[in-house]
N, CA, C and O atoms as CSV, one atom per row, in Angstrom:
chain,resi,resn,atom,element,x,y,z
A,1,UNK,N,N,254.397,178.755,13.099
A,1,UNK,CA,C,254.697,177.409,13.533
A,1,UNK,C,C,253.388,176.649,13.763
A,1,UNK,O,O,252.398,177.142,14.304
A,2,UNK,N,N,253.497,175.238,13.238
A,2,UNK,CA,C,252.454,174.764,13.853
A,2,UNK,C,C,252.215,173.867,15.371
A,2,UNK,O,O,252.972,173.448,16.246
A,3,UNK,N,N,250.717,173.839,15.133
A,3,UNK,CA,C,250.624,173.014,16.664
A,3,UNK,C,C,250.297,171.644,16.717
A,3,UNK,O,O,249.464,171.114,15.981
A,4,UNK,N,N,250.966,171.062,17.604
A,4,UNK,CA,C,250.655,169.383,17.928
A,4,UNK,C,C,249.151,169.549,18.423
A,4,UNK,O,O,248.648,170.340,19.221
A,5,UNK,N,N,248.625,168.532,17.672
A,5,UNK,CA,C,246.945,168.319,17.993
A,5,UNK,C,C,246.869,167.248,18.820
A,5,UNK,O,O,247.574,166.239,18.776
A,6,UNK,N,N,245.663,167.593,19.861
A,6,UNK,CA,C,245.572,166.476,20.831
A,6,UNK,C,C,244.702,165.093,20.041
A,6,UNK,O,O,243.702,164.877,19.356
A,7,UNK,N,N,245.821,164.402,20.656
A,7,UNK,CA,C,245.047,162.746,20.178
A,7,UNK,C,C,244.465,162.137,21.346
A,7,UNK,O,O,244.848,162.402,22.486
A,8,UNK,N,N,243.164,160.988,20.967
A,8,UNK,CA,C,242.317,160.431,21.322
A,8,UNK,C,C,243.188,159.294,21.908
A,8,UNK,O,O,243.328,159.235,23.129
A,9,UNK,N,N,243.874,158.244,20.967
A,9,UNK,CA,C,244.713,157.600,21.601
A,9,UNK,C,C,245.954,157.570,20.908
A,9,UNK,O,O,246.418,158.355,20.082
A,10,UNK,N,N,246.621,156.020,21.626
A,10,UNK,CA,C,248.080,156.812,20.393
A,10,UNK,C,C,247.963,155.709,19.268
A,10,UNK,O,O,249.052,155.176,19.055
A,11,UNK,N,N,246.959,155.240,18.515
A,11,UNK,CA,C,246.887,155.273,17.070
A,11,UNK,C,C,246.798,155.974,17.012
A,11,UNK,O,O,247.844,156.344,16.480
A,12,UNK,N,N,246.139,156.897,17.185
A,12,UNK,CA,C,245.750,158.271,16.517
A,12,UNK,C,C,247.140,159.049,15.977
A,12,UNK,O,O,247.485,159.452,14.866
A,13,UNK,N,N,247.648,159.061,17.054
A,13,UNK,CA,C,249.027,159.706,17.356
A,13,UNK,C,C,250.193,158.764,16.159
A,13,UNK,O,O,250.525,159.108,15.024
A,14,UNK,N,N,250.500,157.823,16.745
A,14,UNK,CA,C,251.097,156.644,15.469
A,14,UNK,C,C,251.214,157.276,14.204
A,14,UNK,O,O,252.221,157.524,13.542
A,15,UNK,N,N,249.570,157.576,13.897
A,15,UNK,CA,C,249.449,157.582,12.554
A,15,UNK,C,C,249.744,159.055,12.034
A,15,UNK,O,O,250.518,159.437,11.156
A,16,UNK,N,N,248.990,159.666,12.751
A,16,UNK,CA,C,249.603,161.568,12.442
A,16,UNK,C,C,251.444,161.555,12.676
A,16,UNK,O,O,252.115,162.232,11.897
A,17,UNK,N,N,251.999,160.911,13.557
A,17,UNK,CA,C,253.432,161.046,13.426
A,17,UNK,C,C,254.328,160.217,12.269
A,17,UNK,O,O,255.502,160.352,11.926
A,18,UNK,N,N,253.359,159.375,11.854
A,18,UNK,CA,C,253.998,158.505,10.471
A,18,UNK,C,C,253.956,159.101,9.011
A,18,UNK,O,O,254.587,158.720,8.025
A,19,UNK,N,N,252.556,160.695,9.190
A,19,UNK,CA,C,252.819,161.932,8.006
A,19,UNK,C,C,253.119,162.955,8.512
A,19,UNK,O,O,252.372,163.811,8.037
A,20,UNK,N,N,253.664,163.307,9.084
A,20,UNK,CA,C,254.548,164.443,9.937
A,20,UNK,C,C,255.613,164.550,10.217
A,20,UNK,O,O,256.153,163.567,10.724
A,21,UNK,N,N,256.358,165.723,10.027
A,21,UNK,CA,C,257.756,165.432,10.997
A,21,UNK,C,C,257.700,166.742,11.984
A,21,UNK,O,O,257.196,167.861,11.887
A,22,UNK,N,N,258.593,165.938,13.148
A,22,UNK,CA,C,258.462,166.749,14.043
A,22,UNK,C,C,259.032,167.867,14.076
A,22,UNK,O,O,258.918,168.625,15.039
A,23,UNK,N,N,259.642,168.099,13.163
A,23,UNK,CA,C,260.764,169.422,12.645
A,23,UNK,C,C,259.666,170.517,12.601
A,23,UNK,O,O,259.954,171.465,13.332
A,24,UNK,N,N,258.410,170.657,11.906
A,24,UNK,CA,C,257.453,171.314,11.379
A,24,UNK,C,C,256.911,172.163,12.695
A,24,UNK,O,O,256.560,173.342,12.642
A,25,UNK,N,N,256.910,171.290,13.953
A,25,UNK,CA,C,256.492,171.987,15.014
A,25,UNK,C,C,257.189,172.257,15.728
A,25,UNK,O,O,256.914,172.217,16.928
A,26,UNK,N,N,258.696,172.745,15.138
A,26,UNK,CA,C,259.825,172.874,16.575
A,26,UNK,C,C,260.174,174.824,15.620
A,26,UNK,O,O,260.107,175.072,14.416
A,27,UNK,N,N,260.570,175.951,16.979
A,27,UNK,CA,C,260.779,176.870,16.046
A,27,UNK,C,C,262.388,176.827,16.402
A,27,UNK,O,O,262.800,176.873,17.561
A,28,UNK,N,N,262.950,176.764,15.639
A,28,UNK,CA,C,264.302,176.407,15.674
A,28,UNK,C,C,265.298,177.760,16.556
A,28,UNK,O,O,266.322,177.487,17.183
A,29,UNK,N,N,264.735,179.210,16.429
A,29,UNK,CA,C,265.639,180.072,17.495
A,29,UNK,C,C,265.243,179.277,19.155
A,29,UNK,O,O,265.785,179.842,20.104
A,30,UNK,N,N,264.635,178.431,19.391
A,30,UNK,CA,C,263.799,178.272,20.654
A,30,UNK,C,C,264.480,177.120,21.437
A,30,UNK,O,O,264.433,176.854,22.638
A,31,UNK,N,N,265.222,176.423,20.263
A,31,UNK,CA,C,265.861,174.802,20.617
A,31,UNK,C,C,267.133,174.970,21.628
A,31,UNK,O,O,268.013,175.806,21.422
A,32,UNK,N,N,267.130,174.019,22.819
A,32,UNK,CA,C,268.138,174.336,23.528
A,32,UNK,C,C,269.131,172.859,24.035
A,32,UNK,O,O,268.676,171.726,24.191
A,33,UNK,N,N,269.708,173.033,24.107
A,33,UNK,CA,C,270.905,171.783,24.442
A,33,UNK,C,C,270.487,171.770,25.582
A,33,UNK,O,O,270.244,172.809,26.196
A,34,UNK,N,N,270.313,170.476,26.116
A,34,UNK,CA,C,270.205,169.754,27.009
A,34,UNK,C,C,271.716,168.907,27.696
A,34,UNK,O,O,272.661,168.852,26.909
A,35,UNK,N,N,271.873,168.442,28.735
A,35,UNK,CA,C,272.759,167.647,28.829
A,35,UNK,C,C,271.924,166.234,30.225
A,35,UNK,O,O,270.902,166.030,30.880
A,36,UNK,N,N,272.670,165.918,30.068
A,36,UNK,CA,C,271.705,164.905,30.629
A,36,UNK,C,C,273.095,163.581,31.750
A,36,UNK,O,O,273.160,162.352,31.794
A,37,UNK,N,N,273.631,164.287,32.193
A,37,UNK,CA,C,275.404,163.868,32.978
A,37,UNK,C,C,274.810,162.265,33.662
A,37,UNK,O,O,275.504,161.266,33.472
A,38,UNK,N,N,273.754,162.181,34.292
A,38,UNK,CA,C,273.783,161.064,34.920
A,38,UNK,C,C,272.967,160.022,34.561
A,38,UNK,O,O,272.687,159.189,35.422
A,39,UNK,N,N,272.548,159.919,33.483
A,39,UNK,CA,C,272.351,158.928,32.442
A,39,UNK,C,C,273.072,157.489,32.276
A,39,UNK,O,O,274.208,157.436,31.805
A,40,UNK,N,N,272.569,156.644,32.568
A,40,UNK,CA,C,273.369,155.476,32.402
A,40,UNK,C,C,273.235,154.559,31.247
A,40,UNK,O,O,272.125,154.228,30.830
A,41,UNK,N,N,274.381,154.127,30.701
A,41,UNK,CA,C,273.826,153.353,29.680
A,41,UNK,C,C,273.439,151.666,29.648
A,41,UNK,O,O,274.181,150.805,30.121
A,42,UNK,N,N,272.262,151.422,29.058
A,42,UNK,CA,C,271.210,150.460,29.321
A,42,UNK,C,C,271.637,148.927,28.330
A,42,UNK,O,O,270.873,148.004,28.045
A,43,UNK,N,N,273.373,149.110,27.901
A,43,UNK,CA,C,274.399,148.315,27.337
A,43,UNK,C,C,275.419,147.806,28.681
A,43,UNK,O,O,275.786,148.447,29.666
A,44,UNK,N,N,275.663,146.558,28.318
A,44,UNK,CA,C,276.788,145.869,28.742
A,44,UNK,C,C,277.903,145.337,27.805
A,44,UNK,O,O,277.588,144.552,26.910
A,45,UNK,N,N,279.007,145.671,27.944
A,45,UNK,CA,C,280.374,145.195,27.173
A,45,UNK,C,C,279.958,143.612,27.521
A,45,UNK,O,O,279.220,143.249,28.437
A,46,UNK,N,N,280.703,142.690,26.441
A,46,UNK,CA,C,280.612,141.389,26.846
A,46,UNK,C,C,281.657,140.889,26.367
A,46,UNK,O,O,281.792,141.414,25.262
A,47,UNK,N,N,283.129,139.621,26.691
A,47,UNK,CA,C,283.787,139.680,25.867
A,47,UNK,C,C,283.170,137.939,25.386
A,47,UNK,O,O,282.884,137.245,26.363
A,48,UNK,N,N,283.011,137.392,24.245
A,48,UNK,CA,C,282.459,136.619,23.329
A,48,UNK,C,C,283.397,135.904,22.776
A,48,UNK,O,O,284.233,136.792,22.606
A,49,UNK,N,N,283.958,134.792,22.301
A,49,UNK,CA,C,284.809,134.148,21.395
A,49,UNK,C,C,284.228,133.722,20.141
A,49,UNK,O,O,283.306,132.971,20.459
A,50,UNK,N,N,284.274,133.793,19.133
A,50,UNK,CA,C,283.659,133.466,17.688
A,50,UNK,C,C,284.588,133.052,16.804
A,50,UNK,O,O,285.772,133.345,16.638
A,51,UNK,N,N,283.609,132.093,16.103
A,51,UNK,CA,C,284.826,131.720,14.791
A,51,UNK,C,C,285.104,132.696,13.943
A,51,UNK,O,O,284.408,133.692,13.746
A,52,UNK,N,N,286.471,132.334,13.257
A,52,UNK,CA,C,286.495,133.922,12.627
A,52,UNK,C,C,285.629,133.868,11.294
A,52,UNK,O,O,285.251,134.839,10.640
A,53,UNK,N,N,285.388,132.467,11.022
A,53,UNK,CA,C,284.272,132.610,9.822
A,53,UNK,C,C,283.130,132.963,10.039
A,53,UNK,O,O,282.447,133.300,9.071
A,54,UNK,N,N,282.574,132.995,11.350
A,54,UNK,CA,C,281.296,133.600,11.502
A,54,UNK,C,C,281.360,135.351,11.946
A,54,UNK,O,O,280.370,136.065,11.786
A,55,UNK,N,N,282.713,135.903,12.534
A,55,UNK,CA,C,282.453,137.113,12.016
A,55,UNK,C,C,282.660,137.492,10.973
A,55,UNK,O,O,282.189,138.625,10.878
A,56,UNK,N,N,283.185,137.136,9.956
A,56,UNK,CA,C,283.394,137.420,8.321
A,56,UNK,C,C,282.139,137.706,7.753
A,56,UNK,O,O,281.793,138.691,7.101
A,57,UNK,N,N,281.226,136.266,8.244
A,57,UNK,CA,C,279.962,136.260,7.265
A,57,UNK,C,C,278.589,137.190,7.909
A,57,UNK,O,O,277.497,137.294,7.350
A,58,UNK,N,N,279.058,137.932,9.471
A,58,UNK,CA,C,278.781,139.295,10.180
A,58,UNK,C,C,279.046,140.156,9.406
A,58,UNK,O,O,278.148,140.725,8.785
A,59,UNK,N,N,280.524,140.514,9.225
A,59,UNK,CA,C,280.607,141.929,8.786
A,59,UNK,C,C,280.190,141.753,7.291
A,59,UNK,O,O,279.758,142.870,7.003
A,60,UNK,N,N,280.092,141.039,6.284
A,60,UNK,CA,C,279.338,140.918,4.830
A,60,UNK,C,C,278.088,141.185,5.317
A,60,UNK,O,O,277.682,142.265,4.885
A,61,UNK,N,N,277.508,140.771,5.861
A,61,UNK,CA,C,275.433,141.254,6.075
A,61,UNK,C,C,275.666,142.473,6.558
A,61,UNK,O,O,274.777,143.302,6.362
A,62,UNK,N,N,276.727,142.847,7.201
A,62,UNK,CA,C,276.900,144.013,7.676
A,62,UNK,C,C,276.831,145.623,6.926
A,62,UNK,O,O,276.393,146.737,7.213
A,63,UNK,N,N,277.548,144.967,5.814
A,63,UNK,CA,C,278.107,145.639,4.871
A,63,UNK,C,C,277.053,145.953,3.397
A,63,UNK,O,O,277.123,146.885,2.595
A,64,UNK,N,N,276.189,144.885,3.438
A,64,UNK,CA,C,275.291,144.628,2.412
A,64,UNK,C,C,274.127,146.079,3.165
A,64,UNK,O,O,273.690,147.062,2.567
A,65,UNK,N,N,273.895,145.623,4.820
A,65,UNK,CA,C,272.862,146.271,5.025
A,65,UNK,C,C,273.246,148.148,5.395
A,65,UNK,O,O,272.388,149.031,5.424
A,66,UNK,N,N,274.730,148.343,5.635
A,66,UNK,CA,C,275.312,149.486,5.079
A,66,UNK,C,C,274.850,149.981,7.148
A,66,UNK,O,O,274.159,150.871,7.643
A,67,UNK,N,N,275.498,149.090,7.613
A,67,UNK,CA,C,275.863,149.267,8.919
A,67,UNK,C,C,276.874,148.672,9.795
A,67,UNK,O,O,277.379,147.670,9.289
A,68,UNK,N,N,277.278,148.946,10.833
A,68,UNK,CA,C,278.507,148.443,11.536
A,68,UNK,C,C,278.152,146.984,11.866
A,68,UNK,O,O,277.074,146.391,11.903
A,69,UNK,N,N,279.765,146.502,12.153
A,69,UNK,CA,C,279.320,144.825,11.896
A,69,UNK,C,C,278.961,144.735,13.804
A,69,UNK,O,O,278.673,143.623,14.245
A,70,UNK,N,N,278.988,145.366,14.320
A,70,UNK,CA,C,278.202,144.916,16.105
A,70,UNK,C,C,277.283,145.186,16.303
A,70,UNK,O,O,276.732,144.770,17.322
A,71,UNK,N,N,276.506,146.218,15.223
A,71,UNK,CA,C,275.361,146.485,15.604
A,71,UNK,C,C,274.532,145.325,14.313
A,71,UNK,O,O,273.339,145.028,14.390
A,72,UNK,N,N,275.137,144.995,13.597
A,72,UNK,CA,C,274.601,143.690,12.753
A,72,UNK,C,C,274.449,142.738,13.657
A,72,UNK,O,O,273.361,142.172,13.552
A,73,UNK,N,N,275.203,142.305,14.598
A,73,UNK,CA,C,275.568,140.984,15.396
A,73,UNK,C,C,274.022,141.437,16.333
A,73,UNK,O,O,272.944,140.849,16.244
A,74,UNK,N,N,274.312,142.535,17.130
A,74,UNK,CA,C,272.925,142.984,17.924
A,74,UNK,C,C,271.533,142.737,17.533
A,74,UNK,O,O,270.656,142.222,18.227
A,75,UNK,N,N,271.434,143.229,16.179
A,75,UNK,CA,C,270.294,143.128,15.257
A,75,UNK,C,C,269.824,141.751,15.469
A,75,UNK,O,O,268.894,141.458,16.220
A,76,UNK,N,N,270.726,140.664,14.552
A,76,UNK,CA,C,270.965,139.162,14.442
A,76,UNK,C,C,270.486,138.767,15.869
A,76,UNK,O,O,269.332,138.337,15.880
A,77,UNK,N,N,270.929,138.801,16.722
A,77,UNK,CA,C,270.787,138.272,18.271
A,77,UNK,C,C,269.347,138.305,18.719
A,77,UNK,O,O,268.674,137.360,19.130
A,78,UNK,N,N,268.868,140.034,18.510
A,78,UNK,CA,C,268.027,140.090,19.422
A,78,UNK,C,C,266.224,139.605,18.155
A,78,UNK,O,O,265.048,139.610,18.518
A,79,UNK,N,N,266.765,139.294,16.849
A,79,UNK,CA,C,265.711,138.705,16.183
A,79,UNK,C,C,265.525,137.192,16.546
A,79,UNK,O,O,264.511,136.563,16.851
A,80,UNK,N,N,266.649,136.867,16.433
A,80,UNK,CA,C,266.800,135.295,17.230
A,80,UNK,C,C,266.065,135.016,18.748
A,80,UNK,O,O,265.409,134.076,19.198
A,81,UNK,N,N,266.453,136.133,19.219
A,81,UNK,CA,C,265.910,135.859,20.706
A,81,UNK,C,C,264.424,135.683,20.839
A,81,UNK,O,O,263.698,134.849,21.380
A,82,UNK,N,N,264.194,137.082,19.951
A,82,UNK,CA,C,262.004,137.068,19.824
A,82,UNK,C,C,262.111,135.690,19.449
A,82,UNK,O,O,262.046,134.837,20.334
A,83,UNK,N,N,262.278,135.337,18.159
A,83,UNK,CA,C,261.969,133.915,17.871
A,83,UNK,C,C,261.579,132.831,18.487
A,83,UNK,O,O,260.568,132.156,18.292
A,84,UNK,N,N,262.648,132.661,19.435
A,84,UNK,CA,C,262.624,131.345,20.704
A,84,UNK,C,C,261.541,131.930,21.384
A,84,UNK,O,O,260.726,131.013,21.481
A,85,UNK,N,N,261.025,133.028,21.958
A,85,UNK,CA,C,260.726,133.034,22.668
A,85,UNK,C,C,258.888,132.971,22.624
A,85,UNK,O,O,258.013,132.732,23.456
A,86,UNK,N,N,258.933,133.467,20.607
A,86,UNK,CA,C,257.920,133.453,20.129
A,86,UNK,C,C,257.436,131.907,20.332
A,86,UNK,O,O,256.385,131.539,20.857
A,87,UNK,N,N,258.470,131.099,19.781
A,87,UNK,CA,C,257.863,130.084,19.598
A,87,UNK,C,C,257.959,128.592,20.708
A,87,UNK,O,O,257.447,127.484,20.553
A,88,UNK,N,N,259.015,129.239,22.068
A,88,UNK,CA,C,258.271,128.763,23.346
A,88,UNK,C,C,257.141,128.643,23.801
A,88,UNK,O,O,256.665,127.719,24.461
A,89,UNK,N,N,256.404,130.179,23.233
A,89,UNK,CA,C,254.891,130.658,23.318
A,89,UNK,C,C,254.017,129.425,23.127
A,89,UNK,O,O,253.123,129.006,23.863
A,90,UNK,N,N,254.443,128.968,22.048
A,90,UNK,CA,C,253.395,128.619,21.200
A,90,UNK,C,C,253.654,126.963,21.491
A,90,UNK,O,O,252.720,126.169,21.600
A,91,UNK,N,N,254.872,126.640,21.581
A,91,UNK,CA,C,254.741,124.943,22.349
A,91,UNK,C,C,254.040,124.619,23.319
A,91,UNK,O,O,253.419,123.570,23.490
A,92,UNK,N,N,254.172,126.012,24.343
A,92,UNK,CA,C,253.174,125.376,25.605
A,92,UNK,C,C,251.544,126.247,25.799
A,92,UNK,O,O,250.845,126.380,26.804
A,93,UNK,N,N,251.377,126.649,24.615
A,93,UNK,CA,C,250.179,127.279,23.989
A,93,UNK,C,C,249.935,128.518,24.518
A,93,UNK,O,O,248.828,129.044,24.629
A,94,UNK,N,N,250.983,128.967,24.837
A,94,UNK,CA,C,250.488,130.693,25.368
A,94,UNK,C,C,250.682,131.599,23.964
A,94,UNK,O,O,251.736,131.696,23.335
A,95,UNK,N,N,249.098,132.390,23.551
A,95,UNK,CA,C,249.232,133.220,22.590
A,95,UNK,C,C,249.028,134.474,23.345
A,95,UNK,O,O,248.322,134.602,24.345
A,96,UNK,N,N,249.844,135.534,22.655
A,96,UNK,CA,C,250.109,136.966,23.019
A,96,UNK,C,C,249.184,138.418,22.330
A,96,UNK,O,O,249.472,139.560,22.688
């Protein structure tokens, strides 16, 4: 089996894990189930009203990109959100 090498920083790391997989350093009799009971999840249900033509033209991008149409809507949302917020940035001249 091999060994994880210590990195300097995490480019370093970034980049060794972007030609690696971590499979290579796991010995598979050794792997153990975990459970993890009090875990909360970091989602909220929401209930939303939409036209039904705009979930139609959801689940088609949905379907094109060969994923569920809520996690399309999620996707959609939270690119929108950077956006505004990118470009709030930049109206009142704060660069990041």
């Amino acid at each position: 089996m091999k060994k994880v090498p210590k990195f300097k920083n995490e480019d370093e790391e970034r980049k060794f894990w972007a030609k690696h997989s971590p499979l290579d350093f796991i010995e598979p009799n050794k792997i153990k189930l975990s459970l993890f009971p009090n875990v909360k999840s970091t989602s909220r249900t929401i209930s939303i009203r939409l036209p039904e033509s705009l979930i139609e033209g959801i689940k088609v991008l949905a379907n094109k990109k060969d994923v569920p149409y809520q996690s399309m809507l999620k996707i959609l949302l939270a690119e929108k959100v950077r956006e505004e917020f990118a470009s709030s940035k930049k109206r009142i001249g704060i660069v990041s």
